[in-house]
C-alpha positions as CSV (number, residue, x, y, z in Angstrom):
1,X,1.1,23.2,76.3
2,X,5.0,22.7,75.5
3,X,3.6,21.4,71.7
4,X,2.1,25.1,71.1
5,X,5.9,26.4,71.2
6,X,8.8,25.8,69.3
7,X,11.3,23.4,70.6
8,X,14.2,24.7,68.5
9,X,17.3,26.2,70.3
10,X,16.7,29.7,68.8
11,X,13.1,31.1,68.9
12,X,14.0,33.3,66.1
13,X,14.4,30.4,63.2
14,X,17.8,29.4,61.6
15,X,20.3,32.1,61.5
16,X,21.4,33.8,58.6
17,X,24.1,32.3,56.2
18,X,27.6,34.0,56.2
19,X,27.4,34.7,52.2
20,X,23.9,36.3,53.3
21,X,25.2,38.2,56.4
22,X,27.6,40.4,53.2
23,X,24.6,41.3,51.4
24,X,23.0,44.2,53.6
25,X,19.5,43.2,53.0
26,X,16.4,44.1,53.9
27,X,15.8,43.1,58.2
28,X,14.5,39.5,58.1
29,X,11.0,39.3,59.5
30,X,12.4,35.9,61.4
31,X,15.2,37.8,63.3
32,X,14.6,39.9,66.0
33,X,14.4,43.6,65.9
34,X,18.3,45.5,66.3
35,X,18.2,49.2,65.3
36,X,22.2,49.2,65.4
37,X,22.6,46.7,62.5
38,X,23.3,47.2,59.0
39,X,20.1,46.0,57.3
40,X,18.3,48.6,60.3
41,X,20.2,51.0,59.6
42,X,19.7,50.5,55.7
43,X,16.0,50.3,56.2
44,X,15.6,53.9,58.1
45,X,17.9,55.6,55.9
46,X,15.3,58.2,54.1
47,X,15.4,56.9,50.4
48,X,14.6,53.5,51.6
49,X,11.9,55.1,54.1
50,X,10.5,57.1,51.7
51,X,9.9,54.0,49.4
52,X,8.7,52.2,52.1
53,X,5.9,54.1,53.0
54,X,4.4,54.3,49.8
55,X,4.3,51.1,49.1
56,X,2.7,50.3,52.4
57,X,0.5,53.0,51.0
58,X,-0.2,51.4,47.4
59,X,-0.6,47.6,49.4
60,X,-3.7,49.5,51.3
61,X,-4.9,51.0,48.6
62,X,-4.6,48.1,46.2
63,X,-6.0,45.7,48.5
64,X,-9.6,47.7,49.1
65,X,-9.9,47.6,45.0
66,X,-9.4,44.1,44.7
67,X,-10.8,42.7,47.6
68,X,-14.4,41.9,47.4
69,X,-15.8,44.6,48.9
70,X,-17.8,42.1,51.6
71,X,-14.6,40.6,52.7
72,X,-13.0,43.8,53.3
73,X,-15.7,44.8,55.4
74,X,-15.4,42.1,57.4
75,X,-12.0,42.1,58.1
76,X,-12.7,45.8,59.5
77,X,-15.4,44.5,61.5
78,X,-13.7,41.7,62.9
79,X,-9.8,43.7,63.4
80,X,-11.1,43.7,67.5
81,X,-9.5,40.4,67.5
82,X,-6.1,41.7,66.7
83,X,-5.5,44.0,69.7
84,X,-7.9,41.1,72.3
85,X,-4.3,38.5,71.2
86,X,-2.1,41.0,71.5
87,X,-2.9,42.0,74.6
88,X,-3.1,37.8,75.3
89,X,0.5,37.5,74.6
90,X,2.1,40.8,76.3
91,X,-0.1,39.3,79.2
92,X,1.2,36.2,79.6
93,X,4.7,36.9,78.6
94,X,5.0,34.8,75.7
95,X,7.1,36.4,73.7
96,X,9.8,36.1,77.0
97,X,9.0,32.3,77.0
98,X,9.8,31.8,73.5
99,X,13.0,34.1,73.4
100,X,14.3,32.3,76.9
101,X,16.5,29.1,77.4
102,X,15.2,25.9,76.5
103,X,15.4,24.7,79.5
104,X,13.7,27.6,81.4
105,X,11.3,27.4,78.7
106,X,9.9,24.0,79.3
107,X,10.0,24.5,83.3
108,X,7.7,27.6,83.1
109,X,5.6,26.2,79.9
110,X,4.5,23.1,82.2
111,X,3.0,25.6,84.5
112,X,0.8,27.6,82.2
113,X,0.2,24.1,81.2
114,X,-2.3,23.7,84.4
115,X,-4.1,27.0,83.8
116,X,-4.2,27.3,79.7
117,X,-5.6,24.7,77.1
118,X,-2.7,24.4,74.8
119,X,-5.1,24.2,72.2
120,X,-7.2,27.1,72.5
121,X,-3.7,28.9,73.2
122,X,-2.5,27.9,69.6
123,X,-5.7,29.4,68.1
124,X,-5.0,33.1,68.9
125,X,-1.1,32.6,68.2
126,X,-2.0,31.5,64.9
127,X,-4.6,34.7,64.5
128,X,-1.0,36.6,65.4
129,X,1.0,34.5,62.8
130,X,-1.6,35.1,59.8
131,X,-0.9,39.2,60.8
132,X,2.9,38.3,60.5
133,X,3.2,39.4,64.5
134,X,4.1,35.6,64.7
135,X,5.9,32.5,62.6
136,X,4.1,29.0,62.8
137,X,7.1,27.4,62.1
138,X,4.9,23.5,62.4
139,X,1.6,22.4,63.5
140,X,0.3,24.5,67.1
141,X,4.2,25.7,66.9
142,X,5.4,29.3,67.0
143,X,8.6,31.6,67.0
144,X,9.0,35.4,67.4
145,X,9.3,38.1,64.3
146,X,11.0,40.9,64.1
147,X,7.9,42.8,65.0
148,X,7.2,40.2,68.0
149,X,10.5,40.9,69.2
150,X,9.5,44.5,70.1
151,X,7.5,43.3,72.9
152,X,10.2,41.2,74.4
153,X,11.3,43.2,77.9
154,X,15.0,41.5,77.9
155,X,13.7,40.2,81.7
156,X,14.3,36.6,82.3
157,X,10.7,34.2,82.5
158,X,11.1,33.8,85.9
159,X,11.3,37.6,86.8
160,X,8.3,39.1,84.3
161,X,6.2,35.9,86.5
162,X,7.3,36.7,89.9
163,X,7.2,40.5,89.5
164,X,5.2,43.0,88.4
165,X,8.3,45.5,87.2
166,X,8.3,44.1,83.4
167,X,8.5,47.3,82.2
168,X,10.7,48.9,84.3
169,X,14.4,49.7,82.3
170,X,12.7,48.5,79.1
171,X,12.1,50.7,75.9
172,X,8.5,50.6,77.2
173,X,7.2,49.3,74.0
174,X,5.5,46.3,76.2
175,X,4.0,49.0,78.0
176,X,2.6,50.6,75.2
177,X,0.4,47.7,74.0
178,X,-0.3,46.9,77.0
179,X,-2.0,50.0,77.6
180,X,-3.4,50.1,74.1
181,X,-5.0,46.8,74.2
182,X,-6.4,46.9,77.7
183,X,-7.9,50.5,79.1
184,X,-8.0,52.0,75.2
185,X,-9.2,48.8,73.6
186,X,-12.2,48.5,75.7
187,X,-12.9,52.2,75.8
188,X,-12.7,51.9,72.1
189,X,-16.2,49.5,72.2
190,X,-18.2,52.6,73.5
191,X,-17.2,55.2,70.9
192,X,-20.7,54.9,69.5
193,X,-22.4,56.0,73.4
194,X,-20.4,58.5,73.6
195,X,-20.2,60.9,70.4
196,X,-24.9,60.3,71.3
197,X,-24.7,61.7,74.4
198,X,-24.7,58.7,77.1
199,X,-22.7,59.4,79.8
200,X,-22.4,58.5,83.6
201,X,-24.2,61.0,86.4
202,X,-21.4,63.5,87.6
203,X,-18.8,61.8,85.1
204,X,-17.3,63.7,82.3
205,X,-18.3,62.2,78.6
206,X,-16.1,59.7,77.3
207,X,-15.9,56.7,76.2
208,X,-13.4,56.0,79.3
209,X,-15.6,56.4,81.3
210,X,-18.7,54.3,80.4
211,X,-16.7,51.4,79.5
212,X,-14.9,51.3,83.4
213,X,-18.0,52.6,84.8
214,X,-16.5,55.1,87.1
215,X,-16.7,58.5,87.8
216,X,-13.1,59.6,87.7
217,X,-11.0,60.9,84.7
218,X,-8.3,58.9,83.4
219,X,-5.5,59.9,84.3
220,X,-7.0,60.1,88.3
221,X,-7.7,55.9,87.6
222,X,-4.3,55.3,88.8
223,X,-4.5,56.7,92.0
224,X,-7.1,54.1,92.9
225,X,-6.6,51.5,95.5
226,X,-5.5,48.6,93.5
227,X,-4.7,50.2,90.4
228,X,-1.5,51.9,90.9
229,X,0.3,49.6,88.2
230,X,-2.0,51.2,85.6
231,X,-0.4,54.7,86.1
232,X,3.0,53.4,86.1
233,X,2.6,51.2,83.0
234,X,1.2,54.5,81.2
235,X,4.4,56.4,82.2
236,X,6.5,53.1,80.8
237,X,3.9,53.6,77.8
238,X,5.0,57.2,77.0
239,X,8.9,56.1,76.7
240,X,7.3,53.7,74.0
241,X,5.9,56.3,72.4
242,X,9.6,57.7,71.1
243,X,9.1,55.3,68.1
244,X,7.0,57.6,66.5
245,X,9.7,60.4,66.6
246,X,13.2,59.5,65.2
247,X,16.0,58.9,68.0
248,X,16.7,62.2,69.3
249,X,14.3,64.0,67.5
250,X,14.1,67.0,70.0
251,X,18.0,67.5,69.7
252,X,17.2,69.0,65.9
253,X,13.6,70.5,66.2
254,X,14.8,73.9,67.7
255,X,18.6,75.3,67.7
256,X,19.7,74.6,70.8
257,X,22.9,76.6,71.2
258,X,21.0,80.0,70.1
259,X,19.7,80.0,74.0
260,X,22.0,81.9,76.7
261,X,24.6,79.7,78.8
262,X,22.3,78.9,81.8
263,X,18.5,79.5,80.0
264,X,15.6,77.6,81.4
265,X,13.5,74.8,79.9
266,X,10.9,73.3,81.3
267,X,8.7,70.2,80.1
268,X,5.2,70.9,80.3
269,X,3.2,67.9,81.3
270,X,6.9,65.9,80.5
271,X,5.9,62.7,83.1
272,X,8.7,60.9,84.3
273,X,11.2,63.2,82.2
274,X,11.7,61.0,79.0
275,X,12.4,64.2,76.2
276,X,14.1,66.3,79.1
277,X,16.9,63.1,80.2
278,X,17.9,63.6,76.0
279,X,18.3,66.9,76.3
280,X,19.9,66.9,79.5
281,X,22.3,63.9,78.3
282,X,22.9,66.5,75.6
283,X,23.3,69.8,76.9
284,X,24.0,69.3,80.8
285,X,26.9,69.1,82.9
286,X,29.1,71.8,83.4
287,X,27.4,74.8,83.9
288,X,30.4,76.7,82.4
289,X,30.3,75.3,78.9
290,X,28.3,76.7,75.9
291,X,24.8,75.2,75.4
292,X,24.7,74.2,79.5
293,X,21.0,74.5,80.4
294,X,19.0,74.4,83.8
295,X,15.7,71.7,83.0
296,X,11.9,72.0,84.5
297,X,9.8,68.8,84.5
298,X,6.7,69.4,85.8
299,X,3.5,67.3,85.7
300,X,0.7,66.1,89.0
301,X,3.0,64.7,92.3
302,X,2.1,60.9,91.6
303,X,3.8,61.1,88.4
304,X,6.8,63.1,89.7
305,X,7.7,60.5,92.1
306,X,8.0,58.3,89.2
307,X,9.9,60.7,87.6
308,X,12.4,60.9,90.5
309,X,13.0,57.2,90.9
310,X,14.1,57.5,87.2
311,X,16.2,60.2,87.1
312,X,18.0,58.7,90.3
313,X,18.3,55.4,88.7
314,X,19.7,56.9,85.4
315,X,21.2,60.2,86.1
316,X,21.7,60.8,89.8
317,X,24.3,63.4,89.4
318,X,22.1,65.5,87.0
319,X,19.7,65.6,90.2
320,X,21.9,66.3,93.1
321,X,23.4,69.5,91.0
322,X,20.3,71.2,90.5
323,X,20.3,71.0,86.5
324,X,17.3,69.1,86.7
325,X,14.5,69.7,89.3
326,X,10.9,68.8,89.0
327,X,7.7,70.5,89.8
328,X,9.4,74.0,90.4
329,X,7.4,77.1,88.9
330,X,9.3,79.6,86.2
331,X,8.8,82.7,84.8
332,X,9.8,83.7,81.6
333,X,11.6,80.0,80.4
334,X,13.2,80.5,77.3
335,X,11.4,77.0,76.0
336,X,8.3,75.4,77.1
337,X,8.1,71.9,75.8
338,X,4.4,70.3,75.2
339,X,4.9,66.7,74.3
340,X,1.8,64.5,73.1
341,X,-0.3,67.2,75.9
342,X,-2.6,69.2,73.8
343,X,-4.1,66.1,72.1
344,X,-5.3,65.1,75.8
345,X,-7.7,67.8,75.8
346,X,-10.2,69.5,73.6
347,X,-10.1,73.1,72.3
348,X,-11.1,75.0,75.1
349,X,-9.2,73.1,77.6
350,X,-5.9,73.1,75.5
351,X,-6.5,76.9,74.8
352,X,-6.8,77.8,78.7
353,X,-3.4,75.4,78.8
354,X,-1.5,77.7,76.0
355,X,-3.1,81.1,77.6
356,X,-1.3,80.1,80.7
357,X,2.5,79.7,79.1
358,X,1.4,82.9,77.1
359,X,1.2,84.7,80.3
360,X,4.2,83.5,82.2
361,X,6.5,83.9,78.5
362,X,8.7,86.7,77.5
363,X,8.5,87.9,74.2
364,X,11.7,86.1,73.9
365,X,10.0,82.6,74.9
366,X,10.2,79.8,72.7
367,X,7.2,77.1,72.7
368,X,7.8,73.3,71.2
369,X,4.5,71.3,70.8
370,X,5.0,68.1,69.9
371,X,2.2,65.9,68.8
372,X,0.8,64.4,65.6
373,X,-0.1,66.4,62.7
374,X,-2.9,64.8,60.9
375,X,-2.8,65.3,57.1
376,X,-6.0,65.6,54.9
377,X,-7.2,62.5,53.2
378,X,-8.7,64.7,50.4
379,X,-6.7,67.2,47.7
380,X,-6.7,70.6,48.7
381,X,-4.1,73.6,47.9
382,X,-4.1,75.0,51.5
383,X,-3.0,78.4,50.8
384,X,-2.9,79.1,54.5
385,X,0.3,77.3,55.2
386,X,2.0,78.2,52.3
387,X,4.3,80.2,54.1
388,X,4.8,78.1,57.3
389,X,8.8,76.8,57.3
390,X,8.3,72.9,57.2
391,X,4.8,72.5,56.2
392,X,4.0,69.4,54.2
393,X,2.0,69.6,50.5
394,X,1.0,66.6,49.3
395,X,2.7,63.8,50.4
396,X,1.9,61.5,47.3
397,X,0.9,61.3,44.0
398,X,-1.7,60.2,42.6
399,X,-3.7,58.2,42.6
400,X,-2.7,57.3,46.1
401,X,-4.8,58.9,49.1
402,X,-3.0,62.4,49.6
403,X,-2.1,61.5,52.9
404,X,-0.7,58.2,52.5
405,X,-3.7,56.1,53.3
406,X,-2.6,52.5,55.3
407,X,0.6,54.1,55.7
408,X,-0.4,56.9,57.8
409,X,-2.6,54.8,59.9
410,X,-1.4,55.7,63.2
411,X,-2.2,59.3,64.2
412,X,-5.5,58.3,63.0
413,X,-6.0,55.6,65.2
414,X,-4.7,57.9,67.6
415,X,-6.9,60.8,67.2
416,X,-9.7,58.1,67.9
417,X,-7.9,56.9,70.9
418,X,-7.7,60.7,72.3
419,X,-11.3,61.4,71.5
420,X,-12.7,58.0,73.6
421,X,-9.9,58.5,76.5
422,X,-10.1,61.9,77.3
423,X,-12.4,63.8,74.4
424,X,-9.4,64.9,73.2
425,X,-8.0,64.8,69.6
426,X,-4.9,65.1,67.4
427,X,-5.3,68.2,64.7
428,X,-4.4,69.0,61.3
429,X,-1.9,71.5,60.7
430,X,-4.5,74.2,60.0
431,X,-6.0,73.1,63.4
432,X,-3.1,73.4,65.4
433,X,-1.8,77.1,64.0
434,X,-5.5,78.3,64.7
435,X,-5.4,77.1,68.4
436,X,-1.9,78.5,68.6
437,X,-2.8,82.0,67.4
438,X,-6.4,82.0,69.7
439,X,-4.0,81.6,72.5
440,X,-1.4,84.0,72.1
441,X,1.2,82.1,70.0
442,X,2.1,81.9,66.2
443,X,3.5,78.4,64.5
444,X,6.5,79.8,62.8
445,X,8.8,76.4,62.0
446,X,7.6,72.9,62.1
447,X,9.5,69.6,61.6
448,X,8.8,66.2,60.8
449,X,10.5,62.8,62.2
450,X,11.8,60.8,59.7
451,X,8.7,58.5,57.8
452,X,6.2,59.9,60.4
453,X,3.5,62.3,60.6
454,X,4.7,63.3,64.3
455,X,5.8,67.0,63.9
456,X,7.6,69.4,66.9
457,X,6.0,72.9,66.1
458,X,8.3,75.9,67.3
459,X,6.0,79.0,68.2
460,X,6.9,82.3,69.0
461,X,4.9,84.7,71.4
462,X,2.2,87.2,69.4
């Protein structure tokens, strides 16, 4: 087993050169992920973003043209394989045993040793190295990425073994493929089942459902003798979830400091309190000062005892003076916050959701949805959002795809995700502003993160 791993002192290859260190390069795929270094911060920047993206974009589009068209197929057929090693490695904690000690290393290698054939262990490492997840530095021997080193929980080999709390105080990344790659993945098989019609007696149709063979909605799973660690790695999952936004996002999708000293916002749906502990980091305290705001998190009880172990972790004070409370009821808020909510449900269930904060708004209430925005793969000039503050046009010329093609993946995938799950969906922008305005509300402002298609809609009451 011990042969499949690198035996070098640093997992993540030989270190840079000083005379390399001076030139603010591009990050090195062989050096671990740090969003507060130089070639990071020269990477997000939004010229080198922008550029980015589009040639992601032209590497997608160039490889279906010159790729015989059989081949290409089967690599679509056969990308299952991906997410089933993925989920391998975040299982097993390898990416903690080849980031820890040496020493450490070799102890807790020689123990997988009894239960894994190091063989058929290097054979879905090297499926990871040929997708650049991994490095096969020499024969059956492998060291982390930059992109591998996402998945790393900073926990110490013997601690991710012996406990179950990986994901606890991480930046629940972990989480998020963990969830991907295990519940989603296999609901994923039965997409076909359920868009025909098969479904279980008394379940509601999903996907979901007919691939765990049960009865109860998804989000109810977790409550299930033996399956509590599912709910809390899906809270963990949603912190995960920030990388689609940039850091801090929420601070600059609605003006803040135009609210009333005191005004209420409460986070619709907001789990453990992820968006509301930014906001609260960044607007609580004393009550006195300008921009001091009292904060709502509300969501089912399981999850708000999550929540609450948190908050006293993290920000105990912020608790014990009231600022923040969970699960109260308010009237008349002056925001509501819905983040990555409506695409959990379908039309009429996220209509009867919006009706709801319609009827308990002022006409002074300010609504922020949150969610992807799924552009058009086709050329359209959408005169309907022509006047919407924010809205995208085209996003690139031609002859790339109008939305961005490879590039803009991810929404996609998630819309798919939403639809097996909990026959839910994302929506295009024309979507969204007609489920807003059949429920009361009018999309008047919407912003986009940084290089992402994951937009925070400000509506206004109608």
């Amino acid at each position: 087993m011990s042969s499949t791993f690198s035996t070098q002192a640093s997992s993540y290859g030989t270190p840079l050169s000083p005379s390399s260190i001076l030139h603010y390069d591009y990050p090195s795929p062989s050096l671990p992920y740090a969003s507060s270094s130089p070639a990071e911060k020269l990477a997000a920047c939004p010229a080198a973003s922008a550029a980015a993206t589009r040639i992601i974009a032209a590497a997608g589009q160039i490889t279906s043209i010159v790729q015989k068209p059989f081949l290409f197929m089967s690599d679509a057929s056969m990308v299952y394989t991906l997410p089933a090693c993925l989920r391998l490695i975040e299982h097993l904690h390898i990416v903690e045993i080849l980031r820890d000690a040496e020493d450490e290393r070799q102890r807790l290698l020689a123990e997988l040793q009894s239960a894994n054939d190091s063989s058929a262990l290097a054979h879905p490492l090297r499926l990871l190295s040929t997708h650049h997840i991994l490095r096969e530095t020499a024969p059956d021997t492998f060291a982390l990425t930059r992109v591998a080193s996402l998945l790393d929980s900073g926990k110490s080999v013997v601690d991710v073994f012996t406990k179950y709390k990986k994901y606890e105080d991480t930046s629940g990344i972990a989480a998020f493929v963990g969830l991907c790659t295990d519940e989603l993945f296999k609901s994923a098989a039965y997409l076909t089942e359920a868009f025909t019609g098969v479904q279980l007696p008394l379940a509601p149709p999903g996907a979901f459902n007919l691939a765990f063979n049960t009865p109860v909605p998804f989000f109810e799973c977790g409550r299930e003798p033996g399956k509590s660690f599912r709910l809390e790695r899906f809270s963990q999952a949603m912190i995960g979830t920030s990388g689609w936004e940039s850091p801090g996002a929420i601070l600059t999708a609605f003006d803040w400091l135009s609210l009333p000293r005191g005004s209420t916002i409460v986070d619709v749906g907001g789990g453990i309190g992820s968006t509301t502990m930014i906001l609260a980091r960044a607007f609580g305290g004393n009550p006195e000062r300008r921009g001091s705001f009292r904060f709502i998190v509300q969501d089912r009880p399981v999850v708000v005892g999550l929540g609450l172990d948190a908050w006293r972790a993290q920000c105990p004070e912020l608790l014990e003076s009231g600022q923040v409370t969970f699960y109260d009821v308010n009237q008349h808020p002056a925001v509501y916050i819905l983040r990555v909510v409506l695409h959990d449900w379908p039309d009429a269930r996220a209509r009867h959701v919006l009706l709801n904060l319609r009827l308990a708004s002022s006409p002074e209430t300010r609504l922020i949805i949150a969610d992807h925005v799924l552009p058009l793969a086709c050329w359209t000039l959408d005169t309907v959002l022509a006047h919407l503050e924010g809205a995208h046009g085209t996003l690139a010329p031609a002859p790339l795809l109008p939305n961005l093609g490879k590039a803009s993946a991810t929404p996609f995938s998630m819309d798919i995700v939403m639809h097996i799950t909990f026959n839910g969906k994302e929506r295009t922008l024309r979507e969204l502003c007609a489920l807003a305005l059949s429920s009361g509300w009018r999309i008047a402002r919407v912003t986009y993160s940084k290089g992402s298609h994951f937009g925070h809609l400000v509506c206004e009451p109608v």
